[in-house]
matplotlib code that plots the C-alpha trace (Angstrom):
import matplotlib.pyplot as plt

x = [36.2, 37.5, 41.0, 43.5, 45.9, 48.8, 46.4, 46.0, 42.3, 41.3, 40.1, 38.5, 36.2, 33.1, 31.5, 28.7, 25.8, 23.8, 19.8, 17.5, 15.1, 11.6, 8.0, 8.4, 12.2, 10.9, 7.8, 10.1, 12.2, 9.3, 7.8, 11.3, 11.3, 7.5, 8.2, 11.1, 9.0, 6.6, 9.3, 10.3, 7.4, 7.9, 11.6, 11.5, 13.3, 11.4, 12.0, 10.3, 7.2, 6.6, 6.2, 4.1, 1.8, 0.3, 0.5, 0.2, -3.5, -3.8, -3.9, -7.1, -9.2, -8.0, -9.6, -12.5, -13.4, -13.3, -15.2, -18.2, -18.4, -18.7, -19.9, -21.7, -23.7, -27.2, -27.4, -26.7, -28.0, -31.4, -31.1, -30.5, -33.4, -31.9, -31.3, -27.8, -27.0, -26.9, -25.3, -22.7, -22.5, -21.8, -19.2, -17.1, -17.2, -15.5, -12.8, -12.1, -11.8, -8.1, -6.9, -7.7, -4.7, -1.9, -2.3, -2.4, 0.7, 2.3, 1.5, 4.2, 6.5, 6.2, 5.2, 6.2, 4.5, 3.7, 1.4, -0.1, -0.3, -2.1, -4.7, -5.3, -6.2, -8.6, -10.2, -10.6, -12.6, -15.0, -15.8, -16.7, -18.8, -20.4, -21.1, -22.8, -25.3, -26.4, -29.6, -28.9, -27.2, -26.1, -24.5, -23.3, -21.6, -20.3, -19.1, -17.3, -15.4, -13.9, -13.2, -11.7, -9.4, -8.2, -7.8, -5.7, -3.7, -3.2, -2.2, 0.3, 1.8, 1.8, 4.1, 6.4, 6.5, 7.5, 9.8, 12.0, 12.2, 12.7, 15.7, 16.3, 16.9, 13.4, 11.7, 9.8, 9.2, 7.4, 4.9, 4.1, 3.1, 0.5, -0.5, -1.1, -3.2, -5.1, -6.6, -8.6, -10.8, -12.9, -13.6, -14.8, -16.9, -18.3, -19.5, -20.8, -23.4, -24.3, -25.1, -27.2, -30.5, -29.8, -29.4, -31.6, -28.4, -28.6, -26.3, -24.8, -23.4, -20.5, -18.9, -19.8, -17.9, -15.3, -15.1, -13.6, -10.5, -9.8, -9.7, -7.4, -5.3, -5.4, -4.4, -1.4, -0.2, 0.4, 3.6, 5.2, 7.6, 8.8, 11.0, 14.9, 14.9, 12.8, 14.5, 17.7, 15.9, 15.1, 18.4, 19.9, 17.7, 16.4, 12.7, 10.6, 7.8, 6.2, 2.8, 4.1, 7.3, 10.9, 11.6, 15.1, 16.6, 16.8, 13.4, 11.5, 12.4, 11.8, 8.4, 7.5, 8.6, 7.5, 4.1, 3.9, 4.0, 1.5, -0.7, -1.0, -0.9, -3.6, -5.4, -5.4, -5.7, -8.8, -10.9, -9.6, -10.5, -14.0, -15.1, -13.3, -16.5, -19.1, -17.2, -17.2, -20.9, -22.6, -21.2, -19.8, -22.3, -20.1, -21.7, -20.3, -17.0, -16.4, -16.7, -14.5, -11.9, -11.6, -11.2, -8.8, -6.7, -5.4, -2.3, -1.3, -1.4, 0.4, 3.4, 3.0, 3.5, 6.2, 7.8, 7.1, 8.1, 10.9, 11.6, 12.3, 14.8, 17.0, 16.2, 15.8, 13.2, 13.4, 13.3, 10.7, 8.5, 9.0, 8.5, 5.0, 3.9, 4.6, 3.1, 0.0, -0.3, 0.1, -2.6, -4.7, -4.4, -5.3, -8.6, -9.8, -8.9, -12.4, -10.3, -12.6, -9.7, -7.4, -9.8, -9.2, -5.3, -5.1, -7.1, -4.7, -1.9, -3.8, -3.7, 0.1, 0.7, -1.0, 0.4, 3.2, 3.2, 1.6, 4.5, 7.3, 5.5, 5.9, 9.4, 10.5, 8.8, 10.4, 13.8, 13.8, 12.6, 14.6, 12.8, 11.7, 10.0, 8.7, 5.7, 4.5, 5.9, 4.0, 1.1, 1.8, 2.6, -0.6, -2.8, -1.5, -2.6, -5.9, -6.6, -5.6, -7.8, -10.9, -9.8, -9.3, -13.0, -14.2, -12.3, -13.8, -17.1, -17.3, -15.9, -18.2, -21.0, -18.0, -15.6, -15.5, -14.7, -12.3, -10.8, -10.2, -8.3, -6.3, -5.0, -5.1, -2.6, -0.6, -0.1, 0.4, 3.3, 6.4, 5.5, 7.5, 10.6, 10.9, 11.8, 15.0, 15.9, 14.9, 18.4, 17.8, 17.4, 17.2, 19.0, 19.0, 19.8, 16.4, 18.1, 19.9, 19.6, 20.4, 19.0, 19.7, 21.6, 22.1, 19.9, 21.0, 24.6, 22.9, 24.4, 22.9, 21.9, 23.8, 23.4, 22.1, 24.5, 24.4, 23.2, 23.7, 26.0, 23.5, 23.8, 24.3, 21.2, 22.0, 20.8, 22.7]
y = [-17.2, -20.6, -21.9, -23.7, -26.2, -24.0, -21.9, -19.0, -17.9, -19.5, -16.0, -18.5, -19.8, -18.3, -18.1, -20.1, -18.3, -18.3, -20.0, -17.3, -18.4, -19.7, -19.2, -22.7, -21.3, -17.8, -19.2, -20.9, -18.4, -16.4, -19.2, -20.0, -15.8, -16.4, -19.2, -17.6, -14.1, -16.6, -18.3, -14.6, -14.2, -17.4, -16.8, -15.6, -16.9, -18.2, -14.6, -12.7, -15.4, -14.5, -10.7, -11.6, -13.9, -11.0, -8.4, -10.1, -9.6, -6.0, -5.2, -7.6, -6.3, -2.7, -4.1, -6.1, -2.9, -0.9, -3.4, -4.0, -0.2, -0.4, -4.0, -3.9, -0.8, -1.6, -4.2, -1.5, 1.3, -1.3, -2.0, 1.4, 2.5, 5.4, 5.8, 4.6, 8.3, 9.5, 6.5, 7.2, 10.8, 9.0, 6.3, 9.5, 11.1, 7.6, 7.3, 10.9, 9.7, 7.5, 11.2, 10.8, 8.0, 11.1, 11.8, 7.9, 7.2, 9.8, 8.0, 5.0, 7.4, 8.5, 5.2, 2.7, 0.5, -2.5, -0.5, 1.3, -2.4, -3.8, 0.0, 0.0, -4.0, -3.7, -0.6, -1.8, -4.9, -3.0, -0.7, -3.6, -5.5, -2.1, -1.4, -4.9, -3.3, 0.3, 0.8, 4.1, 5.8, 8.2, 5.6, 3.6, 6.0, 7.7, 3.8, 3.9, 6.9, 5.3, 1.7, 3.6, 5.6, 2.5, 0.7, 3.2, 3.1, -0.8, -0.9, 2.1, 1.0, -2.6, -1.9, 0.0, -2.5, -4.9, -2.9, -2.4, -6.5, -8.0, -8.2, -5.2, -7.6, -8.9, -6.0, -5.5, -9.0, -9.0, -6.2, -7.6, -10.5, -8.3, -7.0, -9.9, -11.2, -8.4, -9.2, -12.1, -9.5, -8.9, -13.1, -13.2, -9.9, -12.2, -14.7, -12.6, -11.0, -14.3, -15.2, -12.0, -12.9, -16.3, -15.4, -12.8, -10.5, -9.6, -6.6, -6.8, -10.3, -8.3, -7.4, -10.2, -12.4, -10.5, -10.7, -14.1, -13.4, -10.3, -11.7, -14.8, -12.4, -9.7, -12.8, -13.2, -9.8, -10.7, -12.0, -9.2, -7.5, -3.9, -3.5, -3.3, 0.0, 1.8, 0.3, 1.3, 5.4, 5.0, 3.9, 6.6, 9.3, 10.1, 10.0, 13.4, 13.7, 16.8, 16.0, 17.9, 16.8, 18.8, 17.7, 18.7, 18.9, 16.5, 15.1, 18.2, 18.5, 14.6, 14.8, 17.2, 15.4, 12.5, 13.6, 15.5, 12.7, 10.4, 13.3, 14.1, 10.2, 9.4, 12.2, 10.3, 6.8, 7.2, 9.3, 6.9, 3.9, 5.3, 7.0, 3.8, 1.7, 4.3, 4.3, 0.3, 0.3, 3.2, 4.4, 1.0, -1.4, -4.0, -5.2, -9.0, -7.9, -5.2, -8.2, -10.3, -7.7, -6.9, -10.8, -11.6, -8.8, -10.6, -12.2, -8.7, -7.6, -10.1, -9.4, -5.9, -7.0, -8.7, -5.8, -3.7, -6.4, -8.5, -6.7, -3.1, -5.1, -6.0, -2.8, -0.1, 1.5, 4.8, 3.0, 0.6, 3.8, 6.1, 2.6, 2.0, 5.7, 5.7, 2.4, 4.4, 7.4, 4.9, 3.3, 6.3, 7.1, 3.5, 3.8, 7.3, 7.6, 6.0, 3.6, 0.3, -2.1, -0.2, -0.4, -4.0, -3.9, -0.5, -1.7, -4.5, -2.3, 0.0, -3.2, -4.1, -0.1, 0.1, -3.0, -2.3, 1.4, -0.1, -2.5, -0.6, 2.5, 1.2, 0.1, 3.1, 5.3, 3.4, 3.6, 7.5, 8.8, 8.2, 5.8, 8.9, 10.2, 7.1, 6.4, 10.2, 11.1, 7.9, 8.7, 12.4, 11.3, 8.5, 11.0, 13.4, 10.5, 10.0, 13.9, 14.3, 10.9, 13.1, 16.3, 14.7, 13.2, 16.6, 18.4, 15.8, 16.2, 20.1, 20.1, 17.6, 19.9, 21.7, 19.4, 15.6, 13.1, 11.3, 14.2, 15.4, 12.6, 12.5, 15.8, 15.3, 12.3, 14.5, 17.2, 15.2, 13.4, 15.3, 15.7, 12.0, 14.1, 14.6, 11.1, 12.8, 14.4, 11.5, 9.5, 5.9, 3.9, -0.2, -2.0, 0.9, 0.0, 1.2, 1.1, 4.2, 8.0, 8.9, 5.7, 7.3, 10.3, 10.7, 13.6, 16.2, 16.4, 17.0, 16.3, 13.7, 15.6, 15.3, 12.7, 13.4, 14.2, 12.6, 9.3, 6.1, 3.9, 2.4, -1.2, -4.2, -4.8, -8.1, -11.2, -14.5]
z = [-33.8, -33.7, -32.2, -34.7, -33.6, -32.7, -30.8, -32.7, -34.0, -37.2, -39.4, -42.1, -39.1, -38.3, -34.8, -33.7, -33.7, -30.4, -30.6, -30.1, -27.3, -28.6, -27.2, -25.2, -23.4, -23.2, -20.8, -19.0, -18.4, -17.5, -15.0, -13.4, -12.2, -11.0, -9.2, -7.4, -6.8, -5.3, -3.0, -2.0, -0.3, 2.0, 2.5, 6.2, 9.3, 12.3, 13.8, 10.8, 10.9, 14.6, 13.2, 10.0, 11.5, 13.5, 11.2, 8.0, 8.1, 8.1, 4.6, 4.3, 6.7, 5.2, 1.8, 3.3, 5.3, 2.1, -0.2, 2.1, 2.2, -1.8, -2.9, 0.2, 0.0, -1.7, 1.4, 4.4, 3.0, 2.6, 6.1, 7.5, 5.2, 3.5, 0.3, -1.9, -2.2, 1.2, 2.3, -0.3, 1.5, 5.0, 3.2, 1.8, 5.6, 7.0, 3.8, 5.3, 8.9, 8.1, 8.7, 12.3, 12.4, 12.5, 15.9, 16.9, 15.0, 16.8, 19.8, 18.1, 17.7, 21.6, 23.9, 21.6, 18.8, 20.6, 23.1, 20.1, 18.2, 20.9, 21.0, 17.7, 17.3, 20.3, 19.4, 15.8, 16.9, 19.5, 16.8, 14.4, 16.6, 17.9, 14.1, 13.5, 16.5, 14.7, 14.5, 12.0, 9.7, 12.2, 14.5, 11.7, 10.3, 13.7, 14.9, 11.4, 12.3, 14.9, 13.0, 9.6, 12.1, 13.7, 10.8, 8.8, 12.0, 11.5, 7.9, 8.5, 11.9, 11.2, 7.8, 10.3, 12.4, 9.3, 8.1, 11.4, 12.1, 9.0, 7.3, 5.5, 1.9, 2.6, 3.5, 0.2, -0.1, 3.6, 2.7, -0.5, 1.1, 3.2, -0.1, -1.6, 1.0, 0.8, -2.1, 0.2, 1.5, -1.8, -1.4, 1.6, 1.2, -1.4, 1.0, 3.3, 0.8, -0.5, 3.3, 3.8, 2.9, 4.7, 7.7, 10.6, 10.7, 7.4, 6.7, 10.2, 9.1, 7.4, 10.7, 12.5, 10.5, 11.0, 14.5, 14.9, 13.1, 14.8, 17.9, 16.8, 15.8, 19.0, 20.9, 18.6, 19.1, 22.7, 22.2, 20.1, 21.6, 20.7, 17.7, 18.1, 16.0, 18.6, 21.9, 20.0, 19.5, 22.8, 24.4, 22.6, 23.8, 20.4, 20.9, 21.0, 23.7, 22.0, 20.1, 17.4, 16.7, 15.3, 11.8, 11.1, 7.5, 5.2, 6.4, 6.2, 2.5, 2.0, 3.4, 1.1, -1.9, -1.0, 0.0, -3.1, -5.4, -3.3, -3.3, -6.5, -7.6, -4.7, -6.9, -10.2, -9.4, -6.7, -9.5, -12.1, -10.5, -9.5, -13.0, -15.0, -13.6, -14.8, -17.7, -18.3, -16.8, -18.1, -21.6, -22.8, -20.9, -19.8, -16.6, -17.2, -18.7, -16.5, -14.0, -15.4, -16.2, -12.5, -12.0, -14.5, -12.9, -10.1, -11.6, -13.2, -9.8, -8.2, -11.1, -9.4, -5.8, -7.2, -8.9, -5.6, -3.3, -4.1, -6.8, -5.3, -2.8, -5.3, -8.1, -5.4, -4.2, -6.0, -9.6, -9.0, -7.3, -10.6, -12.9, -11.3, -11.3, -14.7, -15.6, -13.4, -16.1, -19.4, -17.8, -17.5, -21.1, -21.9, -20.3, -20.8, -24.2, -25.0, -27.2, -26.4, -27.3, -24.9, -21.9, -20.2, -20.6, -19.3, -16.5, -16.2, -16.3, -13.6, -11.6, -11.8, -11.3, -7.9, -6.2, -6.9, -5.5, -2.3, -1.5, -2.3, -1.0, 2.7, 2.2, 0.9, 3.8, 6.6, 5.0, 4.2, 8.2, 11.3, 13.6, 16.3, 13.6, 11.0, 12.2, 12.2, 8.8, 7.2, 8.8, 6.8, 3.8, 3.7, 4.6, 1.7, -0.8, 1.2, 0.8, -2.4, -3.6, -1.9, -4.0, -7.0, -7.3, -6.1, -8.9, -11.4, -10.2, -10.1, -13.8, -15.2, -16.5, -18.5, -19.2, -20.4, -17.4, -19.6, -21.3, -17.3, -16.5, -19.6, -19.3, -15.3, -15.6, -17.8, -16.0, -13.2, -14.6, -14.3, -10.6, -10.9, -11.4, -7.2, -6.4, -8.5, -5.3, -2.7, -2.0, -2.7, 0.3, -0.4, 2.1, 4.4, 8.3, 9.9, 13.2, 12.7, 13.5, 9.9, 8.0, 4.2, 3.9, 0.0, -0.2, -2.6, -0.8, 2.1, 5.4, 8.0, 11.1, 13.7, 16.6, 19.9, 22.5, 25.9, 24.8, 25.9, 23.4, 20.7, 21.8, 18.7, 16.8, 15.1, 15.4, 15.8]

ax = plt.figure().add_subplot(projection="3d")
ax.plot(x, y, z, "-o")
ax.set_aspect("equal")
plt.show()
C-alpha cells in the first residue's frame, strides 16, 4: 500500500505487484545454486585436503572394481575360458565377500584406523596385482575374495575416517566429493577394454592399470595420522577390546532401524538396477539408448551428490535420507510400469536417488554411533544392504516363472516403502560433534548412556 505525504497509507493506492521470474531468471537462479553446490565440494581447509587427498579415491576404485567385474566380463571370462555364466556364478561369490569387511572394521574400532588404513590399502593392491597373474577361474575368483573384502573395507573405513576430521558443516560435502569421483571408474574401465586386444596382457590389463595409482596413493597414506575422535575414545578409556563388542541402548535400537531400511532399500535398488537393463535390452531393444540413458545420467546424479552432500549439511540428514528413498520408489514405478515414455526419466531419477543415499548415507552413520563403536556398526549396517541386494535378486529370480519381473518390483517397491517410516524414530544428527561419547542423543526421549568412569579428562578437540 503506498505512503501519502503525511505518512499515513494511501487506501486508493494499490501495491506494486512483484515480476514473476521468467525462464532466462529461473536458470539463473538455478545455475547460481549449481555453481555454489559445485564450490561446496572444494571448500576445505588445508587440514581437510591432507585427509581427502588420500582417501578421496576410494569410492573410484570401489566402482572401477565393480564395473570391470560387469563391463568387463565377456573379456575375463574369454580369457579364463569359461563360459559368461559361470563366471557370473563366481562374480556373485566376490559381491558376497564385502561381508568379510565386519571383522576388519572391527579391527578400527580396536587398534585404531590409521593402522587399519594403511592394512587395508596394502592388502588391496597385492590382491590386485596377484589377480592380474590368475591363471583360472578358481584363483581368480579366490584372489577376488580377498581384494572385494579389502575394498569394502576402504570405502567403509575411509568415510569414517572423513567423517571424524572434517568439519562437521562439511561433512556431507566431503563424501560427496568421493562420490562424485567415483563416477571416474566407469571411464577408465573404458580404456582399459579398448586397450585389451592391444596389448599381450589382455584381460589382466584391468588390474595392471590399476596398480600405479594405488601405490601413489599408499604412499600418501603415510602421513595420516589417527583421527582426534578416536585418540579422544581412547584417552577416555572408551574403547572395547572384545571382538564382539557391547552395544548399549540407544545404539542397539538405531542399528536396527537403520539397518532395516538399507536392507530392504539395498533389496530394491540392486534387483532394479539389474532387471532395468534386461528390461531396456531385451523387451524394449534399446542397446544405443539404453547407452545413452546411462550417459546422460551423470548430471542427474551429480544434483544427487549434491542433495546428499552439501545439501544434507544444511537440510539434515534424516530429511534428505527419507527424500532420496522416496525419490528411489517413484523411480521404481517409473521404470517397471512398462510405460516406455516413463523409462529414461525414471532411470534419471534412479540416478539422482542413489547418489544421494550414498553421500548422505555415510554422514549419517558416523553421526548416529559413538566413535568405539562406528566403524563396527557401519560395517553392520553396509553389510545389511549388501545382503539384502543378494536376497532381493534371488527372490526375483525364484518368482519369475510365476510372477512378472516388473510387476515384482512394483509391488516390491511398494511394500517396501513404509519401511521409510523408521528414520521417524532415528534423532537427527547434522552438525553432530563426532568426538563425543554420546554424539546424537534425540532418540525417542531416550537417555544418552552414561560415560565411562575412571577416565582421563577428554582433552580439547579444536583446531586453531
Amino acid at each position: 500500500m503506498a505512503i501519502v505525504a503525511g505518512g499515513g497509507a494511501d487506501p486508493g493506492a494499490v501495491d506494486p505487484v512483484e515480476p514473476t521470474l521468467g525462464p532466462r531468471e529461473l536458470g539463473a537462479a538455478g545455475l547460481a545454486r549449481l555453481r555454489g553446490g559445485l564450490r561446496a565440494l572444494s571448500d576445505f581447509d588445508p587440514h581437510e585436503w591432507r585427509i581427502l587427498a588420500p582417501l578421496m579415491f576410494v569410492g573410484f576404485f570401489e566402482v572401477y572394481d565393480l564395473t570391470v567385474l560387469t563391463i568387463g566380463a565377456p573379456h575375463i571370462a574369454d580369457g579364463l575360458g569359461v563360459s559368461i555364466g559361470v563366471f557370473g556364478v563366481g562374480v556373485a561369490v566376490i559381491r558376497l565377500a564385502a561381508l568379510g569387511s565386519v571383522p576388519i572394521l572391527r579391527a578400527a574400532d580396536r587398534i585404531g584406523r590409521r593402522t587399519m588404513l594403511l592394512v587395508s590399502i596394502a592388502a588391496f593392491t597385492a590382491a590386485t596385482g596377484l589377480t592380474a597373474l590368475a591363471s583360472g577361474l578358481a584363483a581368480f575368483v579366490a584372489i577376488q575374495i580377498v581384494a572385494r573384502a579389502f575394498l569394502a573395507t576402504e570405502s567403509s573405513l575411509g568415510a569414517v575416517v572423513i567423517s571424524e576430521e572434517v568439519r562437521k558443516e562439511r561433512r556431507g560435502a566431503a563424501l560427496s566429493l568421493v562420490g562424485v569421483i567415483s563416477f571416474l571408474g566407469p571411464g577408465l574401465t573404458a580404456l582399459a577394454i579398448l586397450a585389451v586386444p592391444l596389448t599381450p596382457l589382455d584381460w589382466r590389463i584391468f588390474y595392471v592399470i590399476a596398480l600405479p595409482p594405488l601405490f601413489v596413493i599408499a604412499y600418501l597414506r603415510r602421513n595420516l595420522g589417527e583421527t582426534t575422535a578416536f585418540a579422544v575414545a581412547e584417552t577416555e578409556d572408551r574403547l572395547q577390546q572384545r571382538l564382539i563388542p557391547r552395544v548399549p541402548e540407544p545404539y542397539a535400537s538405531r542399528l536396527r532401524r537403520i539397518a532395516t531400511v538399507f536392507g530392504v532399500a539395498g533389496a530394491i535398488q540392486t534387483a532394479a538396477f539389474f532387471y532395468s537393463s534386461a528390461l531396456a535390452q531385451d523387451e524394449y531393444g534399446w542397446n544405443a539408448l539404453y547407452t545413452a540413458t546411462i550417459l546422460t545420467a551423470g548430471p542427474f546424479a551429480l544434483a544427487g551428490f549434491l542433495l546428499g552432500g552439501p545439501g544434507s549439511d544444511r537440510i539434515g540428514r534424516r530429511p534428505v535420507l527419507a527424500t532420496a528413498l522416496v525419490l528411489g520408489v517413484i523411480s521404481n514405478l517409473m521404470i517397471f510400469s512398462e510405460v516406455r515414455p516413463l523409462f529414461v526419466p525414471g532411470f534419471w531419477v534412479a540416478a539422482s536417488a542413489n547418489a544421494a543415499v550414498l553421500a548422505v548415507g555415510y554422514a549419517y552413520l558416523s553421526e548416529l554411533f559413538p566413535t568405539e563403536l562406528r566403524a563396527t556398526l557401519t560395517s553392520v549396517v553396509v553389510a545389511a544392504q549388501i545382503a539384502g541386494g543378494s536376497i532381493g535378486l534371488l527372490v526375483v529370480a525364484a518368482l519369475a516363472g510365476a510372477v512378472d519381473t516388473s510387476l515384482q518390483l512394483v509391488v516390491g517397491g511398494l511394500l517396501a516403502a513404509p519401511v521409510i517410516l523408521l528414520l521417524r524414530g532415528l534423532p537427527e544428527t547434522r552438525g553432530a560433534d563426532v568426538t563425543l561419547a554420546h554424539p546424537a542423543t534425540a532418540d525417542m526421549g531416550a537417555s544418552p548412556p552414561r560415560p565411562p568412569t575412571g577416565g582421563l579428562p577428554r582433552r580439547s578437540t579444536s583446531r586453531e
